[in-house]
N, C-alpha and C positions, 0 to 999 in steps of 0.2 A: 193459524195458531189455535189451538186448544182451547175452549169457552169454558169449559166444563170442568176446570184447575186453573183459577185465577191468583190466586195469595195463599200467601204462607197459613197454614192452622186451621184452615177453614177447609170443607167436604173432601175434598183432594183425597186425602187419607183416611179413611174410617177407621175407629173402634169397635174389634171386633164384633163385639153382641150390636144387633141390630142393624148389622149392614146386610141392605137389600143382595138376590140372588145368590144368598150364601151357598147353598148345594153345589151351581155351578163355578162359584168361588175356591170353594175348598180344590177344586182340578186346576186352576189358573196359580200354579204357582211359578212365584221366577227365582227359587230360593234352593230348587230340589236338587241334593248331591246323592248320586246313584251312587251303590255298593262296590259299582267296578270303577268309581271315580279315580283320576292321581291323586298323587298324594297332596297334592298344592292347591288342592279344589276346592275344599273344604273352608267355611269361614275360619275367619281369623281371630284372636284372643278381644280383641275390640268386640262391644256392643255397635250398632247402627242407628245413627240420629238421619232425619232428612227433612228437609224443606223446601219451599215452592217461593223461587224470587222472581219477578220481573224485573226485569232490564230493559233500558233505551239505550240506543247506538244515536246519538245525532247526526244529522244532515248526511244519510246515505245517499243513494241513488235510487229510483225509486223504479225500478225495473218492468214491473207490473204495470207502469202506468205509462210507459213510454209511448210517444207516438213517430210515425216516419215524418221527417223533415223538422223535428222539432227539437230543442235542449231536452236533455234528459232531465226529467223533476226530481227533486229531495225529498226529503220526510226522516223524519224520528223515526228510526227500525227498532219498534218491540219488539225483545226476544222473553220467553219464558224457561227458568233454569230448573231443574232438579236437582239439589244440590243433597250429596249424604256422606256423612263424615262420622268420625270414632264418637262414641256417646254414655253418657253414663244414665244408666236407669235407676226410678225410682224403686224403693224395696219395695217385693214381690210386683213388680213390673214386670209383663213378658216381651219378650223380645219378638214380638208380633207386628202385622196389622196390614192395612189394605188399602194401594191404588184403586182410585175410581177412572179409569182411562176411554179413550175413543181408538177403537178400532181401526181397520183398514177401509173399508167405506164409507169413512167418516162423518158416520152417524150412530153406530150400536158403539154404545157404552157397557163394560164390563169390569169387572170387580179383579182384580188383581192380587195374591198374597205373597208377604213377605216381610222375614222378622228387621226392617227399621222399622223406629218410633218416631212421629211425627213431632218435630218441634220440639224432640229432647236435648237436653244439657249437654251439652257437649266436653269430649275428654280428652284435653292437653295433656294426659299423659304421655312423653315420649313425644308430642309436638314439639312445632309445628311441622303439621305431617305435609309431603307431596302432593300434588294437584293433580287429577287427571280429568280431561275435559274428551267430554264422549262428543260425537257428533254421528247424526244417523242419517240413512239414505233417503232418495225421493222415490216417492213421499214416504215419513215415517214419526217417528215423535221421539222424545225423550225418556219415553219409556222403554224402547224395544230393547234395549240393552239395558235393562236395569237388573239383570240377573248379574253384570258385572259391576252394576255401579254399587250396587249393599256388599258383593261379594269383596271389591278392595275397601271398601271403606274400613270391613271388618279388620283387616290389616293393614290399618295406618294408614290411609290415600286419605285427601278428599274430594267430593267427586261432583264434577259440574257435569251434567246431561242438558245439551240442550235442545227447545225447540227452534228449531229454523225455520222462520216466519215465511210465507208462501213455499214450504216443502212441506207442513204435515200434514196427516190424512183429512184436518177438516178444511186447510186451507189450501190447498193445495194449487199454484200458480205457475206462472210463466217460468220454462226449466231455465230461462236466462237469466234469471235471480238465482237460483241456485249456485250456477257454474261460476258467480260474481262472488256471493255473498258467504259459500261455506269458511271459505279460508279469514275472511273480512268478521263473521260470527265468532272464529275461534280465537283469532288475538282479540276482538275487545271483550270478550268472555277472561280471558285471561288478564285484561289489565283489567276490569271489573271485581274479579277477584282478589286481587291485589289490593286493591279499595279496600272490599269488603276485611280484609285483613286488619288495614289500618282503622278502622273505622266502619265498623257494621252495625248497623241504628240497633237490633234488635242484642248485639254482645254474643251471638250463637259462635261468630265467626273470625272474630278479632281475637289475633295471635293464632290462628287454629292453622293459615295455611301458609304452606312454604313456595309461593309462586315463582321463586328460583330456581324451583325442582320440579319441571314442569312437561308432564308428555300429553299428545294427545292420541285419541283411542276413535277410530271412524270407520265407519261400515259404506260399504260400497262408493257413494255420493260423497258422504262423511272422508269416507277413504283418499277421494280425489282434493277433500280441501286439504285435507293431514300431509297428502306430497308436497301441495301446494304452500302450504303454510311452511313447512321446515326446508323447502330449496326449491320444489321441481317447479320450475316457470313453463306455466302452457305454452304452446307453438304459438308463431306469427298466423297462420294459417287460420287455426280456431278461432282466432280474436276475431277472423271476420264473418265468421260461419253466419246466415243467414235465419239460420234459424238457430241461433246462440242468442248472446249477450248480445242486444240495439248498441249503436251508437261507437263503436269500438270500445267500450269502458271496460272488457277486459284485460285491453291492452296494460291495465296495471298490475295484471297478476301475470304475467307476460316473462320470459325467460330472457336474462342480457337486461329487461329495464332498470331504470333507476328506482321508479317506484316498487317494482318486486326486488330489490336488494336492497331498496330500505326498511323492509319489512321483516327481515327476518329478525328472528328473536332469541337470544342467546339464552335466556330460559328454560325454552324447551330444549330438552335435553333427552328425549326419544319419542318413536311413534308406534301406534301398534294400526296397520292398516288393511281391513277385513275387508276382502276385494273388492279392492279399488277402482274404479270407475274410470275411462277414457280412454288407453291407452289403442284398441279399436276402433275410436272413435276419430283419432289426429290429433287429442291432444297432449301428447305427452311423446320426447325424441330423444336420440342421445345426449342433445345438449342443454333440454328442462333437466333430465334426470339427474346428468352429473353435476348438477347444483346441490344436490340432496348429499349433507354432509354429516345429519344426524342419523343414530343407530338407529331401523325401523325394524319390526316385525310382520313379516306379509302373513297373510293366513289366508287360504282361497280352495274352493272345490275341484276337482280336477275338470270336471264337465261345465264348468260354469258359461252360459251361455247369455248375460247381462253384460258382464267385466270381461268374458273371454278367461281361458288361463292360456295356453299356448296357440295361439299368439293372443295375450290379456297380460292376466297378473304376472306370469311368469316373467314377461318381458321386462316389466318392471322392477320385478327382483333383479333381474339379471342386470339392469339398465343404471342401476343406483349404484354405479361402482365408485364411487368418492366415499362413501355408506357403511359401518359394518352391519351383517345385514341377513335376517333368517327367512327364510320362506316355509310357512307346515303346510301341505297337504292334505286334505280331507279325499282321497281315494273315490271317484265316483259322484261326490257332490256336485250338487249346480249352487247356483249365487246366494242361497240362504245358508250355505256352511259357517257355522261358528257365530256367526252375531246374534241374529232375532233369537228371541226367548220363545218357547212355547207357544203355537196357537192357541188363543182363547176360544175352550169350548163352546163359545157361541161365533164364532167364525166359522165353526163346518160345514155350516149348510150353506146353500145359494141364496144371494140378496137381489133384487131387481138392479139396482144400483149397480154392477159388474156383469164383467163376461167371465169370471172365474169365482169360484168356492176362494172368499177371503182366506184361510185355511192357510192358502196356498202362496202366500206373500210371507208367511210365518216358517212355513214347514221344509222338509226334504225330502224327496223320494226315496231314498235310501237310509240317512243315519235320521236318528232321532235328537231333538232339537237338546235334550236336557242333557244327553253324553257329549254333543258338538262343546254346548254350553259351558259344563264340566271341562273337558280339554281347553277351552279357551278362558277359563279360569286357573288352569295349573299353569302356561305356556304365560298367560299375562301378568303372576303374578312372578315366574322366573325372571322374565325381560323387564321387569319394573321394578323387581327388587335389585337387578343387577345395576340398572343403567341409573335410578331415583334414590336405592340405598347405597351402594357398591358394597353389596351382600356378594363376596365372590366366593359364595356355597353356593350359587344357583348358576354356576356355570356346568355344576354336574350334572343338573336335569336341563341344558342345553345343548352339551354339547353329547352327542349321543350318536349311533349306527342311523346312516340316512333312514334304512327303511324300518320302521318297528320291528315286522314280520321277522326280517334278518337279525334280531338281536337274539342271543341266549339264556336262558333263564337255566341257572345252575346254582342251586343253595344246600344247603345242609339239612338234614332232618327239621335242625331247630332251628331253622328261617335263616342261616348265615349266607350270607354269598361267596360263593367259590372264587378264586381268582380269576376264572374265565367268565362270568356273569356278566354279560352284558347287555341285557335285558335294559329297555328306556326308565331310567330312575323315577320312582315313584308311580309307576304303572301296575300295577296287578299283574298275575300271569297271566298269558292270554287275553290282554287286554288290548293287546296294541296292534291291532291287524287295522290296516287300511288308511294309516298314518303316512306321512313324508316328512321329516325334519332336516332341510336343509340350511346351510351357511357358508357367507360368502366375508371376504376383509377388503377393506379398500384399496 
């Protein structure tokens, strides 16, 4: 877990004047919308409040500490949230400020920007708003996707990011906690929430969230608990992997059990899953998949060489057929497409601590992380407003020509569109090369 953002109000978020390595601050933004952005990418009429909660899960399993031949032990599972939601500012208040985060070889701290305000007021206008709970890869933290979490907050979400205790960069532990505990993070995240609704000590969050309206949003690792959580029950097989989960205890996240079919949650009501993790590995078959009953959004690189895409994510698109169900494309990317924000300029160089330029846990050899960013800020706020609002105006920026390239841009002098324009709604001209938008119905 993260040392260095323990409670709400305190060093987490600075004010601007006086927050140390401002120069290279001002380059670390997770806020930035390029000029060739969609149209969907752009924040939302909402201001951005956020803050830093801690949570206990009681009497988990306690993974990390298992031994051979012995009961698996419990313990209280701290988790730490990022939570940011619609906000109301004080007059002449900017809509600024700045994460103090830990890196990928969890130790350099760096200054992060972005217009939420820490511990602001919050605005029930138009609440209580939808929930979306991010979960990130291993190892990674509650940050890496916060260029998505200010960006829906700004249009009506609110937005839990968490850390997952033994996956982030400073704690980083046993991957058998991981493959147990994502999906087990995300529902008591979710009924935590729900608390926090009826009863939030601090008043930010009471009445504020609609945990009936409920998706979740996960990257790679994240990704495998989000299948996990809305249907896909792992293989028999994995549960016994040897270097998995001790003890069989994933047999509860398990496909056909009882306890993974008591688990599911009729709240969540979509998933967005930025490639997803396992399906290469053996955990994921025809008959976890066709559990998956809620609408997902796949997003994954064509080269991805973590998640796989053919045979990887693809498979999984293709495997969710109980599902309705999109898959985009990123042309050429490998496993960083679309989730992580921005390498932090002090990531570039080489650390003794690795065998790779951190840099490169952020980045992609080919697209740039803030246009990924951007597309997966227009594409998530389509699938979330469809399936969270039933805004069925954003079925015209989904359903679209599979390949960008193939669409045609045909308008009038004065910007009308021809009746043959079929150019991908809210994209720029020439904006949409090396895209894939596919869909599939149950």
């Amino acid at each position: 877990m993260l040392k260095t953002v323990v409670a709400a109000g305190v060093a987490a978020f600075l004010l601007l004047a006086g927050a140390p390595s401002t120069a290279l601050a001002e380059d670390n933004h997770v806020d930035t919308i390029r000029s060739d952005a969609p149209a969907l990418s752009p924040y939302g009429k909402y201001n951005v409040g956020v803050k830093t909660l801690k949570v206990v899960n009681p009497k988990q399993l306690d993974i990390v500490k298992a031994k051979a031949g012995e009961p698996l032990p419990s313990y209280d599972r701290p988790l730490t949230l990022e939570v940011w939601y619609p906000a109301k500012l004080a007059a002449g208040q900017a809509a600024a400020g700045q994460y103090r985060v830990i890196t990928r070889d969890g130790k350099t701290e760096v200054t992060l920007m972005g217009k939420a305000v820490r511990d602001a007021q919050a605005d029930g206008t138009g609440g209580p708003f939808p929930l979306v709970i991010i979960s990130h890869g291993y190892p990674g933290n509650r940050y890496l996707m916060s260029h998505l979490g200010e960006n829906l907050a700004s249009k009506g979400y609110v937005v839990a990011s968490i850390d997952h205790t033994d996956s982030t960069y400073s704690d980083q532990a046993a991957f058998g906690s991981t493959l147990l505990n994502r999906s087990l993070d995300q529902l008591f995240v979710l009924n935590e929430m729900a608390r926090l609704n009826s009863n939030d000590p601090a008043g930010t969050l009471k009445g504020l969230v609609n945990t009936d309206n409920t998706a979740l949003l996960g990257y790679s690792m994240g990704g495998y608990g989000a299948l996990n959580t809305v249907g896909a029950g792992v293989t028999a097989a994995s549960v016994g992997y040897a270097w998995g989960t001790p003890g069989g205890a994933l047999a509860a996240r398990q496909a056909g059990t009882a306890a993974h079919a008591a688990s599911m949650d009729k709240r969540i009501k979509a998933a967005i899953a930025i490639a997803p993790w396992g399906f290469n590995a053996g955990f994921w078959d025809a008959a976890g998949l066709a559990g998956i009953k809620t609408p997902v959004f796949f997003m994954a690189g064509s080269v991805d060489d973590v998640s796989g895409y053919a045979p990887g994510v693809r498979n999984l698109f293709e495997g969710s057929v109980n599902a309705p169900r999109y898959l985009l494309t990123f042309e050429n990317a490998n496993h960083n497409a679309a989730a992580p924000m921005p390498a932090p300029k002090e990531t570039w160089t080489a650390v003794p601590s690795l065998n790779f330029i951190p840099a490169e846990h952020y980045s992609d050899a080919v697209w740039d992380n803030a246009r990924m960013n951007n597309i997966a800020q227009h594409f998530a706020t389509a699938f979330l407003n469809k399936h969270l609002k039933n805004d069925a105006a954003m079925d015209s920026y989904l359903n679209v020509v599979e390949y960008a390239k193939d669409g045609k841009w045909s308008a009038e002098k004065d910007g009308t569109f021809k009746a043959d324009h079929t150019y991908w709604k809210g994209f720029p001209a020439r904006s949409g090369f090396g895209l894939r938008l596919e869909q599939r119905k149950p």
